[in-house]
C-alpha distance (Angstrom), angle and dihedral (degrees) to the residues before:
residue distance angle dihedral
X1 . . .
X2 3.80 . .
X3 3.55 120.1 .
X4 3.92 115.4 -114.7
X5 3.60 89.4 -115.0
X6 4.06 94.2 55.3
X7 3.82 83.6 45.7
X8 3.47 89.0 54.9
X9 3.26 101.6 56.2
X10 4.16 93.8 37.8
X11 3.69 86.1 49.5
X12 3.93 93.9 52.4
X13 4.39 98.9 37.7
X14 3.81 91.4 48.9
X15 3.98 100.7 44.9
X16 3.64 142.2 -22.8
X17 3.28 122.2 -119.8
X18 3.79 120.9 -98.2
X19 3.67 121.4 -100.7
X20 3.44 117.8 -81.2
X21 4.33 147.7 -143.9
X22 3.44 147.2 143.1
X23 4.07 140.0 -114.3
X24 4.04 107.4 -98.7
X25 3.44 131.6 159.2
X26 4.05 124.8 -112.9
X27 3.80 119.2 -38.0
X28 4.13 103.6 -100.5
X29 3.94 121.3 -143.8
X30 4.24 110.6 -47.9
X31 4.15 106.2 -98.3
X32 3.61 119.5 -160.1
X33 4.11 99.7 -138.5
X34 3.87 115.1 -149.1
X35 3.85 104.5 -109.7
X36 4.08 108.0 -145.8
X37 4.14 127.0 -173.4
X38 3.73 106.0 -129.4
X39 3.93 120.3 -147.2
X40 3.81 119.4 -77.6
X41 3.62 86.6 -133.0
X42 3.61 112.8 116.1
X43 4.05 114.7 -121.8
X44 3.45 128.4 -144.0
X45 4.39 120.7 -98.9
X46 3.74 113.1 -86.4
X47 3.57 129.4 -101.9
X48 3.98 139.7 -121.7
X49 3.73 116.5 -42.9
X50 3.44 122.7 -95.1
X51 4.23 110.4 -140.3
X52 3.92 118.8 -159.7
X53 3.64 139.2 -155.3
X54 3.73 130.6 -53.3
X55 4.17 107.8 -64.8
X56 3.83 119.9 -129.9
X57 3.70 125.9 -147.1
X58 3.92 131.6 5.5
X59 3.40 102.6 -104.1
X60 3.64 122.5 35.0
X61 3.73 139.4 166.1
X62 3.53 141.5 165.7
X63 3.76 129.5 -125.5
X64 4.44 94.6 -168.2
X65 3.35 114.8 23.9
X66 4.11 113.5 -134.5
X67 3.99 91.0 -109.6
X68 3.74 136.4 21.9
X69 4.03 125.5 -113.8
X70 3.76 108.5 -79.9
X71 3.91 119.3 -103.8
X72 3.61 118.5 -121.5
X73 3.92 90.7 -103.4
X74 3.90 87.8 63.8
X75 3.96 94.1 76.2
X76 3.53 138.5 -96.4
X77 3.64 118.6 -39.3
X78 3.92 110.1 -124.7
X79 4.31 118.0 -137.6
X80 4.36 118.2 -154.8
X81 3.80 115.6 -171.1
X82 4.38 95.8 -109.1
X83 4.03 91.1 -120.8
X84 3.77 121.5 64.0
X85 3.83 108.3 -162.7
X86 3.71 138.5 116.2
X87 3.78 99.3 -126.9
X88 4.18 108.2 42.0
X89 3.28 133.7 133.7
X90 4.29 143.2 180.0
X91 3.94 139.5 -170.2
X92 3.48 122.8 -128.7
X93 3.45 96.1 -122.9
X94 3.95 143.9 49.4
X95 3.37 141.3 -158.7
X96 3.84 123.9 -92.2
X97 3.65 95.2 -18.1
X98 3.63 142.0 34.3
X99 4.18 107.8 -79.1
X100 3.76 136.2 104.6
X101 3.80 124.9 -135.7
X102 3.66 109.5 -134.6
X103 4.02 110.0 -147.8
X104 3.70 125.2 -143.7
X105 3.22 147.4 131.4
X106 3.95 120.7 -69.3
X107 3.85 114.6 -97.3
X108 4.26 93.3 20.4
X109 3.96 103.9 133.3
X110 3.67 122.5 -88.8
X111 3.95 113.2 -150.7
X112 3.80 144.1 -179.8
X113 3.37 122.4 -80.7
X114 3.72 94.3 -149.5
X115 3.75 140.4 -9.4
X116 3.61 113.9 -74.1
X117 3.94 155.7 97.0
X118 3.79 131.8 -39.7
X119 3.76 104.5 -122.7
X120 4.02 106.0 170.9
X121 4.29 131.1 5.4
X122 4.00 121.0 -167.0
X123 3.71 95.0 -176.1
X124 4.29 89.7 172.2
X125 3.88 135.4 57.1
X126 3.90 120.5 -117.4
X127 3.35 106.9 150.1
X128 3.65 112.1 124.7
X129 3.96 118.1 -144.2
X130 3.31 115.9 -105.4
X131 4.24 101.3 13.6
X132 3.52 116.4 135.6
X133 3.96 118.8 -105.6
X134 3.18 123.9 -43.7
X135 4.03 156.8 131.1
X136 3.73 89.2 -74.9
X137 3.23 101.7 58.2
X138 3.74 104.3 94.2
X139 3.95 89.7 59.7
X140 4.61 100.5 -156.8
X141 3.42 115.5 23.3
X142 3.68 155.1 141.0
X143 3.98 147.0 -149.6
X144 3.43 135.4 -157.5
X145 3.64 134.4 -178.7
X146 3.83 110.4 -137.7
X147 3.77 124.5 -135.6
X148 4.01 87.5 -118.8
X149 4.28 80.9 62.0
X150 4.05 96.5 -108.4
X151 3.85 122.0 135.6
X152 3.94 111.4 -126.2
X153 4.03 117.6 -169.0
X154 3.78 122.6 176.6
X155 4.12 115.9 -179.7
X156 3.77 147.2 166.1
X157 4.14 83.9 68.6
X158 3.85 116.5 162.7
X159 3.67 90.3 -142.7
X160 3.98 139.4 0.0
X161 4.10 118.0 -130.9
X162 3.77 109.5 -105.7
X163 3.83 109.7 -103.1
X164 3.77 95.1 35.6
X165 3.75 104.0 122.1
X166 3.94 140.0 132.7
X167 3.65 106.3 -53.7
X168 3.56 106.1 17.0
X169 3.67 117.0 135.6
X170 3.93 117.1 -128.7
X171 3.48 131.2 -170.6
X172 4.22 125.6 -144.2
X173 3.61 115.0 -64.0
X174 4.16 96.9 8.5
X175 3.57 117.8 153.3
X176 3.71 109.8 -97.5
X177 3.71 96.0 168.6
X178 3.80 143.0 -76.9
X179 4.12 142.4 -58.4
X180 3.61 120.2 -96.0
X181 3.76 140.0 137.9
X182 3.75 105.8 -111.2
X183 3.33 123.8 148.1
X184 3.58 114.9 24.2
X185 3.76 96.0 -20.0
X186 3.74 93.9 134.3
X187 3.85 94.0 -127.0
X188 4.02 90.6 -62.7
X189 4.09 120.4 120.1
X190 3.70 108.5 -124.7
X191 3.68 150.0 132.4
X192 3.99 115.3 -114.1
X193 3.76 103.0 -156.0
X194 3.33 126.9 -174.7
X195 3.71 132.5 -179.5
X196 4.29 115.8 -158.5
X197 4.12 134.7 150.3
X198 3.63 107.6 -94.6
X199 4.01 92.0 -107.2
X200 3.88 100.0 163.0
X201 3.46 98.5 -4.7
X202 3.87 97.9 -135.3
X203 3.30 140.7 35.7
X204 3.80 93.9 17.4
X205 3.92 94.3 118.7
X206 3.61 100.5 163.1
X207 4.04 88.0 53.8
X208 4.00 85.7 44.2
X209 3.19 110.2 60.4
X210 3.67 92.8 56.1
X211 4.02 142.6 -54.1
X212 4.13 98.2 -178.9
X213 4.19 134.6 43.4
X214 3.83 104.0 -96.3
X215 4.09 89.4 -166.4
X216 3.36 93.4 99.0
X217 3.48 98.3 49.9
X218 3.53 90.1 39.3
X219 3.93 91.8 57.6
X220 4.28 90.2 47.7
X221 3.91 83.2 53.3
X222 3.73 104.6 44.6
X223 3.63 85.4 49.8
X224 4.16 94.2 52.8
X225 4.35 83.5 -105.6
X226 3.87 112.6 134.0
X227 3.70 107.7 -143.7
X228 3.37 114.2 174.1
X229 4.21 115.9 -145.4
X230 3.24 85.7 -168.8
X231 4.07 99.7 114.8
X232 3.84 83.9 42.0
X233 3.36 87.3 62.2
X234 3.38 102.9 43.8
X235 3.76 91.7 47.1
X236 3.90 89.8 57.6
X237 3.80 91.2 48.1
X238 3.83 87.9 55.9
X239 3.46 92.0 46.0
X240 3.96 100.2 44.8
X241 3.84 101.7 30.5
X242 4.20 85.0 -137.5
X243 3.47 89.5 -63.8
X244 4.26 110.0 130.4
């Protein structure tokens, strides 16, 4: 059997992966997050996750978050790389859009990048093989709306940890849930991650999946670094008007 690694890289030279989403229900009225620069300094690794209460529903989502972005005066905002596993890897790049697919083995724990809000839950599969683009395309997943005001959406999960629902606060490096390859994951275990402003907050799949390259970040993270993307992020907001 090939090593994850080796299917890794087979898996990225031969194709990339098709574009990816999640169900959601109707956008909700535009909100314009507040965008703050976290410290330079680089934080310590998370600790154990923290599981909730029972979840209710499939989908879920969350119009008004339980607490407002932080302000700069609040601290430091602390970054975790979104898959916590000894043997993971991701490309740099992504197919039609800006994304990475983070590889690893099915069932390794998927985390928060930072603390924040639940904003959308698809805890069941209906993406049909084959159909064109779409918000069911990324099968299990999750969003959360940071405290520094970015948009972070995992998907293709095998499962979602009970209690994570729209409007839930999680902290950095929480259990969310696990990898899989729902969706349209082509039969390979891996985290779709996508990093976005918050622009309608749900529903707004093509903005969801991902508007900027989270490698970067990605790198900073794996490496216990805390770079922020959120100027990137800002800067594409200005430059797009939420419009992917």
């Amino acid at each position: 059997m090939l090593s994850l690694r080796t299917l890794s890289v087979l898996t990225v030279a031969a194709f990339s992966l098709a574009a990816c989403g999640s169900s959601g229900d109707a956008p909700a009225a535009t909100v314009t997050p507040q965008f703050v620069e976290p410290s330079q300094t680089a934080l310590p690794a998370p600790g154990g996750a923290t599981p909730e209460k029972a979840p209710a529903g499939t989908v879920t989502s969350s119009p008004t978050p339980t607490k407002a972005p932080r302000t700069a005066a609040a601290g430091p905002v602390k970054y975790v790389f979104p898959v916590k596993a000894s043997n993971v890897a991701f490309h740099p790049t992504h197919a039609k859009y800006p994304a990475t697919d983070i590889f690893a083995d099915c069932g390794e724990s998927v985390v928060a990048t930072t603390d924040g809000v639940v904003l959308e839950v698809s805890r069941q599969d209906r993406y049909v093989k084959g159909a064109p683009d779409g918000p069911l395309n990324g099968g299990l997943s999750v969003s959360i709306l940071g405290d520094d005001g970015v948009r972070y959406y995992g998907s293709h999960l095998s499962r979602i940890q009970s209690g994570i629902k729209a409007g839930v606060r999680v902290k950095a490096g929480q259990l969310l849930g696990r990898v899989g390859h729902t969706g349209n994951a082509n039969g390979v275990c891996h985290l779709h991650y996508g990093i976005s402003p918050p622009c309608a907050r749900t529903g707004d799949w093509k903005v969801r999946r991902g508007v900027i390259w989270p490698a970067t970040f990605l790198t900073s993270w794996r490496a216990k670094g805390n770079k922020s993307p959120v100027a990137t992020v800002a800067k594409w907001k200005k430059a797009h008007d939420c419009k992917a």
